[in-house]
N, CA, C and O of each residue as an XYZ file, in Angstrom:
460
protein
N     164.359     35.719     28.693
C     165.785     35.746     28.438
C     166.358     34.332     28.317
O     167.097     34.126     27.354
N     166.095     33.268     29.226
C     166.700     32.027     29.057
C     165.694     31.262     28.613
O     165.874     30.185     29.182
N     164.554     31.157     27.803
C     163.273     30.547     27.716
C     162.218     30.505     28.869
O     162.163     31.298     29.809
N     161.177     29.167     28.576
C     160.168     28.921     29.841
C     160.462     27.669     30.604
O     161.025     26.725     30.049
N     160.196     27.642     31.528
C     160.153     25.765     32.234
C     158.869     25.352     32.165
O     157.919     25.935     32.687
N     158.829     24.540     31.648
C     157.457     23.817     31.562
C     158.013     22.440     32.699
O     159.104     21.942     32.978
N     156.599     22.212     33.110
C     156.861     20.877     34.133
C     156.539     20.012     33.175
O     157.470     19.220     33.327
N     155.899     19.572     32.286
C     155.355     18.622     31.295
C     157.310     17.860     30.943
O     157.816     16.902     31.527
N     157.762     18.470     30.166
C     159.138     18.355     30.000
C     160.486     17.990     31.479
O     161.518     17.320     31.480
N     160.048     18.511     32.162
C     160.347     18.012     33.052
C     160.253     16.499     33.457
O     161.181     15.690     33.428
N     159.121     16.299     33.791
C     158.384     15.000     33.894
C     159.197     14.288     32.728
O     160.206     13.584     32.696
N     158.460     14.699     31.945
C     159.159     13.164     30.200
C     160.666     12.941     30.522
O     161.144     11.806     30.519
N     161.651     14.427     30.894
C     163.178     13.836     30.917
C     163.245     13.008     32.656
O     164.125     12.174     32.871
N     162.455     13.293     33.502
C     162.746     12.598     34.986
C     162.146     11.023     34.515
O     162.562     10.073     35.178
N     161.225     10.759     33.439
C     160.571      9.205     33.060
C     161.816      8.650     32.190
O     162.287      7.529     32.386
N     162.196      9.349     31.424
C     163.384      8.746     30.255
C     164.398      8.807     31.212
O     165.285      8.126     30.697
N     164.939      9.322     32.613
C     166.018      9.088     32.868
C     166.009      7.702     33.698
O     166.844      6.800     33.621
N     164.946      7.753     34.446
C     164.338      6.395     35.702
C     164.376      5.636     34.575
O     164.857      4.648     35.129
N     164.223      5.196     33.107
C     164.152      4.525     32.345
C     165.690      3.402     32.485
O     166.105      2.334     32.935
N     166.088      4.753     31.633
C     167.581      4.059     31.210
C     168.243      3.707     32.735
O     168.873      2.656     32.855
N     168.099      4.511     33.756
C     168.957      3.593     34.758
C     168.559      2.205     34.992
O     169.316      1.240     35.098
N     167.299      2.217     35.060
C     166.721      0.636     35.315
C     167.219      0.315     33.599
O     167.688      1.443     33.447
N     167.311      0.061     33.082
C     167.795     -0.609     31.977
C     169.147     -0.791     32.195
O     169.651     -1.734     31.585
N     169.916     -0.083     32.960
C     171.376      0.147     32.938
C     171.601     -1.107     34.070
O     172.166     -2.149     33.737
N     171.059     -0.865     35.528
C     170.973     -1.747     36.335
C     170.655     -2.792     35.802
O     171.659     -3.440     35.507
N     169.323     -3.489     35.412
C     169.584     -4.679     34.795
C     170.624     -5.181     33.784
O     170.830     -6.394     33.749
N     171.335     -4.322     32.915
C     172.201     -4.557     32.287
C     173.363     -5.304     33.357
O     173.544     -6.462     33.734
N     174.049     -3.957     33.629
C     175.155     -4.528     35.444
C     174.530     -5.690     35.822
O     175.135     -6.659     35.364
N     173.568     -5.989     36.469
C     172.979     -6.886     37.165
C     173.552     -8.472     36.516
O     174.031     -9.446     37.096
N     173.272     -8.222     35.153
C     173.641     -9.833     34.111
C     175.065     -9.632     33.767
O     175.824    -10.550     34.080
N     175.491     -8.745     33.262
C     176.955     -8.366     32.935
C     177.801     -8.902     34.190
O     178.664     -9.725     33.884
N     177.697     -8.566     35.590
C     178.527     -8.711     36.351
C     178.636     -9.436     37.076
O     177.652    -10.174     37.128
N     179.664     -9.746     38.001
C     180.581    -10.503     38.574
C     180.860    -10.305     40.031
O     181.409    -11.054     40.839
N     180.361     -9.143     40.163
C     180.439     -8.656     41.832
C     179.856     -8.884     43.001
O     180.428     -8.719     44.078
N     178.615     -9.300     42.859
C     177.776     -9.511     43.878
C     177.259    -11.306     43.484
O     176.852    -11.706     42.394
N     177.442    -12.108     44.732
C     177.276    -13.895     44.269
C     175.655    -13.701     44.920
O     175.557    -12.555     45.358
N     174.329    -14.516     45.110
C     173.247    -14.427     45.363
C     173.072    -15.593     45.787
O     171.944    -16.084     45.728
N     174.088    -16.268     46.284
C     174.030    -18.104     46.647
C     174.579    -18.242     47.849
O     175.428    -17.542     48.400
N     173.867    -19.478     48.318
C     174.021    -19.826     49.785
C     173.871    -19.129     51.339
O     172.768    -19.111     51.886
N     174.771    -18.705     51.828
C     174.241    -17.894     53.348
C     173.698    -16.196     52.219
O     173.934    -15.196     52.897
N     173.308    -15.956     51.303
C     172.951    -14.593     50.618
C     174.149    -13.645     49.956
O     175.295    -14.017     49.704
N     173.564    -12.274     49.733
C     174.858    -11.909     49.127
C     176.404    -11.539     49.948
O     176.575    -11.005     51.043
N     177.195    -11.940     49.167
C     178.278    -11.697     49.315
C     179.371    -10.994     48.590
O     179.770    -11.380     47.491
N     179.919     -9.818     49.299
C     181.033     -9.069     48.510
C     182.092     -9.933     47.347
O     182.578    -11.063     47.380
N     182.158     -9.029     46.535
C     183.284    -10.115     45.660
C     184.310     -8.985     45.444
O     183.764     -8.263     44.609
N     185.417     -8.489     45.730
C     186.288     -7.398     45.965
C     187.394     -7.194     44.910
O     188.333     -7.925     45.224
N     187.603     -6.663     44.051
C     188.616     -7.037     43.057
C     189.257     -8.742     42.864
O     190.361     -9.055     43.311
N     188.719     -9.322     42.429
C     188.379    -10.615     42.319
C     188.810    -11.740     43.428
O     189.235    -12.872     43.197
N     188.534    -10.986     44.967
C     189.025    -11.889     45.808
C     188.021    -12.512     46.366
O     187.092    -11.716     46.508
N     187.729    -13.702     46.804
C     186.479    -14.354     47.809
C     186.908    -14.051     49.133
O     187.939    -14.245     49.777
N     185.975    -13.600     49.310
C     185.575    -13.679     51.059
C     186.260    -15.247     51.736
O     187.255    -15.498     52.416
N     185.171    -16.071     51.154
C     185.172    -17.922     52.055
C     186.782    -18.129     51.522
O     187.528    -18.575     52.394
N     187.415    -17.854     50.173
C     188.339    -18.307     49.538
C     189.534    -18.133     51.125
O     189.535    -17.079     51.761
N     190.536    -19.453     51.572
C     191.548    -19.074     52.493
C     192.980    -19.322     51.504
O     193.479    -20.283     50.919
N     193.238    -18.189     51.647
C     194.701    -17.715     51.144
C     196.130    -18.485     52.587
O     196.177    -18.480     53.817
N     197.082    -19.052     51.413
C     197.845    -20.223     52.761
C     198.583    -18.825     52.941
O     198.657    -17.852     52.191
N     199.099    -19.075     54.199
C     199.869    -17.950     54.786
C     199.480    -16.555     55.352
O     200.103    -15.628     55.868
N     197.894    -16.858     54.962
C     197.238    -15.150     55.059
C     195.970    -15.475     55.714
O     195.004    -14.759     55.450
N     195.810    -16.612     56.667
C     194.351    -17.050     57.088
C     194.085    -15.518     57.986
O     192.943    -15.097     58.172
N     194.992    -14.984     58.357
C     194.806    -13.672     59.491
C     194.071    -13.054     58.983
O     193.392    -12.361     59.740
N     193.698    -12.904     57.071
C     193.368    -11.636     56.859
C     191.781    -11.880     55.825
O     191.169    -11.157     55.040
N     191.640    -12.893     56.202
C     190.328    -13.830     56.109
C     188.838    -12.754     56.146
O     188.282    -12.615     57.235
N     188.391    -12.191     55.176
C     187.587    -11.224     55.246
C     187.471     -9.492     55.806
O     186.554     -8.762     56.185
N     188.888     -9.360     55.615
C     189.382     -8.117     55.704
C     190.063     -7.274     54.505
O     191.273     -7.163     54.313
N     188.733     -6.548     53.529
C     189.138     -5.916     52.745
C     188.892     -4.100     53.458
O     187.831     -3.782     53.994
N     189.898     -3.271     53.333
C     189.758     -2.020     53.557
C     189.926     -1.441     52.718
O     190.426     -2.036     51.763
N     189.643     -0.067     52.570
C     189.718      0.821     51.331
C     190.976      0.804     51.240
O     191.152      0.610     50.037
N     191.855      0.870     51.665
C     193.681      1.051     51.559
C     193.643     -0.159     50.687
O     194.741     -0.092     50.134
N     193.168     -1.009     50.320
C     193.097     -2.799     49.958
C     192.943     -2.491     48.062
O     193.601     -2.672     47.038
N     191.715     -1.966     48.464
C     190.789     -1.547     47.165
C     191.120     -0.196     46.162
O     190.703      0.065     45.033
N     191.863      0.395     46.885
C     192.230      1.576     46.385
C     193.994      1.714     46.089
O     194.591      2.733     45.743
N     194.335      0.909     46.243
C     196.303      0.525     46.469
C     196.899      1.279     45.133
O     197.770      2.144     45.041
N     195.904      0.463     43.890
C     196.789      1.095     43.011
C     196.420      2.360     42.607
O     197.430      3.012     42.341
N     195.439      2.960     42.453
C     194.949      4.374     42.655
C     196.110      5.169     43.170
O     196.938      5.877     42.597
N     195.899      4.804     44.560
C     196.647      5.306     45.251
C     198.334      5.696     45.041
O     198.820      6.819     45.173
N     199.105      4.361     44.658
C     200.452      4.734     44.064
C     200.369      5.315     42.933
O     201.420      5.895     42.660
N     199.769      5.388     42.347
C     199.393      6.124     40.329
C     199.870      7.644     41.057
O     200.972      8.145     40.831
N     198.721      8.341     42.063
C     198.972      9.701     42.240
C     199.781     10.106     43.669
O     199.514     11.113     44.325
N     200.759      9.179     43.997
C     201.751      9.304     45.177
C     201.641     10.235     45.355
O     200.663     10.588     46.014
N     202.457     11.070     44.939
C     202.990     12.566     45.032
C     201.328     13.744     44.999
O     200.919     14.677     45.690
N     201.034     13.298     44.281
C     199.355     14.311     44.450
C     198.831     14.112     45.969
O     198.751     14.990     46.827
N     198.565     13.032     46.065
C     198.022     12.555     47.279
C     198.697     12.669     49.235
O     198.233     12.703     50.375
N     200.172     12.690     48.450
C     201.151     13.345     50.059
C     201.068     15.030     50.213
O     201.114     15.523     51.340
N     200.943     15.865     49.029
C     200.665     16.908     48.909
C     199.151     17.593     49.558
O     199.025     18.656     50.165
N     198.224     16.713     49.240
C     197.079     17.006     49.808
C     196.714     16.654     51.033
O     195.806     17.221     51.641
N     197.589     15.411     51.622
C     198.000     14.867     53.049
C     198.471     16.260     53.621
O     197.533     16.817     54.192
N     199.311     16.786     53.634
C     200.076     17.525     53.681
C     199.421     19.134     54.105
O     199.612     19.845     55.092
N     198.629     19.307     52.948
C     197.809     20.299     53.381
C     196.566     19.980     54.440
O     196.180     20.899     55.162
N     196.053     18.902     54.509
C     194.536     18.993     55.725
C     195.006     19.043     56.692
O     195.394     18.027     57.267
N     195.128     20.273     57.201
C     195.196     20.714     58.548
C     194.215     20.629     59.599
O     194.482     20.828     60.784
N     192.848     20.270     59.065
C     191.742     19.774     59.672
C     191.410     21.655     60.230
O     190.520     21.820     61.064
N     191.925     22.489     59.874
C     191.813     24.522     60.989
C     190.792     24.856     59.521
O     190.928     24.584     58.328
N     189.673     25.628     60.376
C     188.714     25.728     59.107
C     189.327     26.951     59.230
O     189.321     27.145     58.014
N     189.837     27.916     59.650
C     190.633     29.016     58.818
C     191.563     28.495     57.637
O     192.103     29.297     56.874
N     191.673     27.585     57.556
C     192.978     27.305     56.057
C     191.965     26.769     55.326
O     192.451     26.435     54.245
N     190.394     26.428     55.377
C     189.691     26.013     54.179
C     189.187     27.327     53.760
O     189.099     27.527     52.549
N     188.783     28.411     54.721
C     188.092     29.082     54.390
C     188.904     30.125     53.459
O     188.386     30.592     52.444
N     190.386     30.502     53.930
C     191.292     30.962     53.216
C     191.207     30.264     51.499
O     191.028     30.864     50.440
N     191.401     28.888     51.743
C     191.274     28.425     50.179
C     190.076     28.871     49.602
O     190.173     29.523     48.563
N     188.690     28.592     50.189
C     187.829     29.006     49.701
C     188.092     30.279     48.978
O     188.171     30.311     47.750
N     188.256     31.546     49.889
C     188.533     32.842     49.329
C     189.374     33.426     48.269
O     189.231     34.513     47.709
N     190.467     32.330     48.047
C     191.617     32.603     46.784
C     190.516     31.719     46.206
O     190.794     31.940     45.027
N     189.816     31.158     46.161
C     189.318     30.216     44.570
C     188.774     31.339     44.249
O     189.168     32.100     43.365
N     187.925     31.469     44.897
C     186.248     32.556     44.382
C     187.494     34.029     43.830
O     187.220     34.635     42.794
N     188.795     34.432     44.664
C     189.256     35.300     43.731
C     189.212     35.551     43.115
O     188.730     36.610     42.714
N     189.990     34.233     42.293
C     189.988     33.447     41.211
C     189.278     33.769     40.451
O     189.555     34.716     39.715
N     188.211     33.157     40.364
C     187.592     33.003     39.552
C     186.775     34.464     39.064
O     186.280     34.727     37.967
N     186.847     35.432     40.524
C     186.080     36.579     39.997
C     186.918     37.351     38.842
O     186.380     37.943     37.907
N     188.349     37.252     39.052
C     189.643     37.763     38.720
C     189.441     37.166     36.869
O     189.722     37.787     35.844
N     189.057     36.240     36.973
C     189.012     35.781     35.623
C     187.517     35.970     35.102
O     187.263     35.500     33.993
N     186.941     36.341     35.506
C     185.396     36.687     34.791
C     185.641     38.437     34.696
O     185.253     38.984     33.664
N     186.124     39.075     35.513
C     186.585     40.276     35.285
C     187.070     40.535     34.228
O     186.686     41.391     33.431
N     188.274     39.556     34.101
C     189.399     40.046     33.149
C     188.612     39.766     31.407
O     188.598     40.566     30.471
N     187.978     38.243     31.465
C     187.895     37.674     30.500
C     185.857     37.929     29.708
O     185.288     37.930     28.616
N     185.596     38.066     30.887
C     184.493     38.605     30.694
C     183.290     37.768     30.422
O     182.197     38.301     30.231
């Protein structure tokens, strides 16, 4: 009904994929800008801020990047998405499991209908 699996094919697409990532990685690797490989070893490079670099007025914050840091503008783009979903984690696995159960509704509700 859906064809055969051959492992032979298998194999060739798991070799062509290990391929291109290592091709991809070395690509990134020369292309980029993120990771320095000099002096005390590697070092983070964070949306183009240095670590060693001291900012006047901000020595306090001298190698303190947090995801709130890295993610800022993300973050204001979907304000309103993101207080909404604040909003809902109630952390009560009865209100996930409830969601769970309206999705799968869902979705049965629409394979029913639509077929």
């Amino acid at each position: 009904m859906f064809g055969y699996w051959d492992a032979l094919y298998f194999i060739y697409a798991f070799i062509i994929g290990l391929l291109i990532s290592y091709l991809l990685m070395k690509w990134a690797e020369k292309a980029s800008v993120g990771t320095r490989k000099e002096g005390d070893g590697s070092k983070i490079y964070i949306s183009g801020e240095d670590q060693d670099k001291v900012i006047p007025q901000f020595e306090h914050l001298q190698g303190y990047f947090t995801g709130r840091h890295v993610m800022w503008g993300f973050i204001r783009g979907i304000n309103k998405m993101f207080l909404t979903f604040r909003r809902e984690h109630t952390g009560l696995l009865t209100d996930y499991v409830s969601y769970l159960l309206i999705t799968v509704a869902i979705v049965l509700g629409a394979m029913v209908i639509w077929g």
